[in-house]
N, C-alpha and C positions, 0 to 999 in steps of 0.2 A: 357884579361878580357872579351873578346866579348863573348866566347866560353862558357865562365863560367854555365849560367843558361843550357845552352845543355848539356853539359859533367856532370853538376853536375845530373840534371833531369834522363838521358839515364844510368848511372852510378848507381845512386841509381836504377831506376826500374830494372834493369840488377840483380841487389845484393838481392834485395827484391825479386822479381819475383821469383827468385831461391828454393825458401824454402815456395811460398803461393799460384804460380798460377802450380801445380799441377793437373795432372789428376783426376777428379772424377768419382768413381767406376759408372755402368749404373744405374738408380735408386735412386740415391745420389741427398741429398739438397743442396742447393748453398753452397759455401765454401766463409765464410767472413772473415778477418781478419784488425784490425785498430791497426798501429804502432806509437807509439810515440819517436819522437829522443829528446833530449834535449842539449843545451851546446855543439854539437860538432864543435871542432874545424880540421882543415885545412889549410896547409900553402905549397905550393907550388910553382915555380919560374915561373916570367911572364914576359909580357912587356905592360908598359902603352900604349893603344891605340893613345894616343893623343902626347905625347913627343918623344913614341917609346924607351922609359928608360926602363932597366932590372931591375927588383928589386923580392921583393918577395909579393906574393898577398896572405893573411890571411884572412880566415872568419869563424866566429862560426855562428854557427847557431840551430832554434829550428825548429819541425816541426811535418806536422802528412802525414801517408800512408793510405790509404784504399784500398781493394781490394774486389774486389768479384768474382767468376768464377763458370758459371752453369755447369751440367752435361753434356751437350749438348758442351761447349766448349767453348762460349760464356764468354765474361771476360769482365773489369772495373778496371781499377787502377787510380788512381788520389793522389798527392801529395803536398803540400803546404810548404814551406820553410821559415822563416824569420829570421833574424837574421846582423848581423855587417861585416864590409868589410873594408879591409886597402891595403893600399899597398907602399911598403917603396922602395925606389928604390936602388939600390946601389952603385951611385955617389949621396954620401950626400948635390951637390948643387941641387940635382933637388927637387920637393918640395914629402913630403909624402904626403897620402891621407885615410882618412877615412870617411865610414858613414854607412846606413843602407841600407840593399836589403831584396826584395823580388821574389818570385819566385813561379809560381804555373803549373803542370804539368801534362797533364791523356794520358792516352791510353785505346781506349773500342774495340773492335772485336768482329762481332757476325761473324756468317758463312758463311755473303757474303761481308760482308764489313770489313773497320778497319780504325781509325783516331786515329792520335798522336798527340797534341798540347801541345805548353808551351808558356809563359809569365816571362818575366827576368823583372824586374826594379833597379835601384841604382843610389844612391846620396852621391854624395864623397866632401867632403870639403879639401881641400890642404891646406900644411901648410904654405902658402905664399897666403893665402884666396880667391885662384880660384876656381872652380865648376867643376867637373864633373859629366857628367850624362850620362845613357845608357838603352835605352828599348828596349826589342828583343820582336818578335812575332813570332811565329813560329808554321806552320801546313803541316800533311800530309797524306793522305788519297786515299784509294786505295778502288774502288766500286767491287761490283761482276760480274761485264763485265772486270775488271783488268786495267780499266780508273785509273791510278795515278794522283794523283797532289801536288804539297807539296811548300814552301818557307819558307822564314828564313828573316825576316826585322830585321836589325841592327839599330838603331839610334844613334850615340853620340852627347853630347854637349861637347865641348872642352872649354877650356881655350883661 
C-alpha cells in the first residue's frame, strides 16, 4: 500500500502523457487537454504495511488530468484522484480494511529545469475497529546546472 499514490500517479501520467504531451509543430499554440476518469475501479495483490498480511488492495476512484505543452517544449501535467480503498486479506482472522484516499500529483519542465511532486493521503477503518493511516510526500527536481534532488516521506499510523 506504501507505493500506491507513486505507482498509481507515475502510471497514469505515463498512459496520459502518451496520447497529449506531444510535439508541437514550430508556430503552434499551447496544446491543452482536461481528462475526466470516473468510477474506476482497481484490484490488485498487496501486503498490509502494518500486519505484513497478503490480501488483495481494491480502489475505485474519480478524478481529473490537465495538461498543457508550449511549442517551445515546455509542459505542465497535474492530476487529482479521490476515491475509496479496501483491503481484505487473505487469512480471514486478520481484520479487513476500508475507507477513503486522496491523491494529487503534477509534473512541469520548461528547458532548464523540471519538478515532479505528489501527495498520497488514506484513512482505513478495520473490521475489528483499528485505524490505519498513511501520508506520502514526495518531490523531485532537477535545475539547469543538473543539481538533482528528490525524496519520498512515508508516514504510517498502525494499529
Amino acid at each position: 500500500m506504501k507505493r500506491l499514490g507513486s505507482l498509481l500517479g507515475i502510471l497514469t501520467f505515463a498512459a496520459f502523457a502518451g496520447g497529449v504531451l506531444t510535439a508541437s509543430p514550430a508556430g503552434a499554440r499551447a496544446t491543452t487537454e482536461t481528462v475526466h476518469v470516473a468510477n474506476v475501479t482497481e484490484s490488485n495483490p498487496d501486503v498490509n504495511p502494518c500486519s505484513r498480511a497478503t490480501g488483495t488492495l481494491t480502489q475505485t476512484y474519480s478524478g481529473v488530468f490537465h495538461s498543457t505543452e508550449l511549442p517551445n517544449g515546455t509542459s505542465w501535467f497535474t492530476g487529482t484522484l479521490h476515491g475509496t480503498f479496501s483491503f481484505v486479506p487473505d487469512d480471514s482472522t486478520q481484520p479487513s480494511y476500508a475507507g477513503k484516499f486522496t491523491t494529487w500529483f503534477g509534473d512541469e519542465n520548461n528547458l532548464r529545469n523540471e519538478v515532479e511532486h505528489e501527495t498520497f493521503r488514506v484513512r482505513l477503518l478495520g473490521t475489528d475497529g483499528s485505524v490505519v493511516m498513511a501520508h506520502e510526500t514526495a518531490h523531485m527536481g532537477t535545475s539547469a546546472s543538473g543539481l538533482s534532488f528528490s525524496f519520498d516521506k512515508t508516514r504510517f499510523t498502525c494499529p
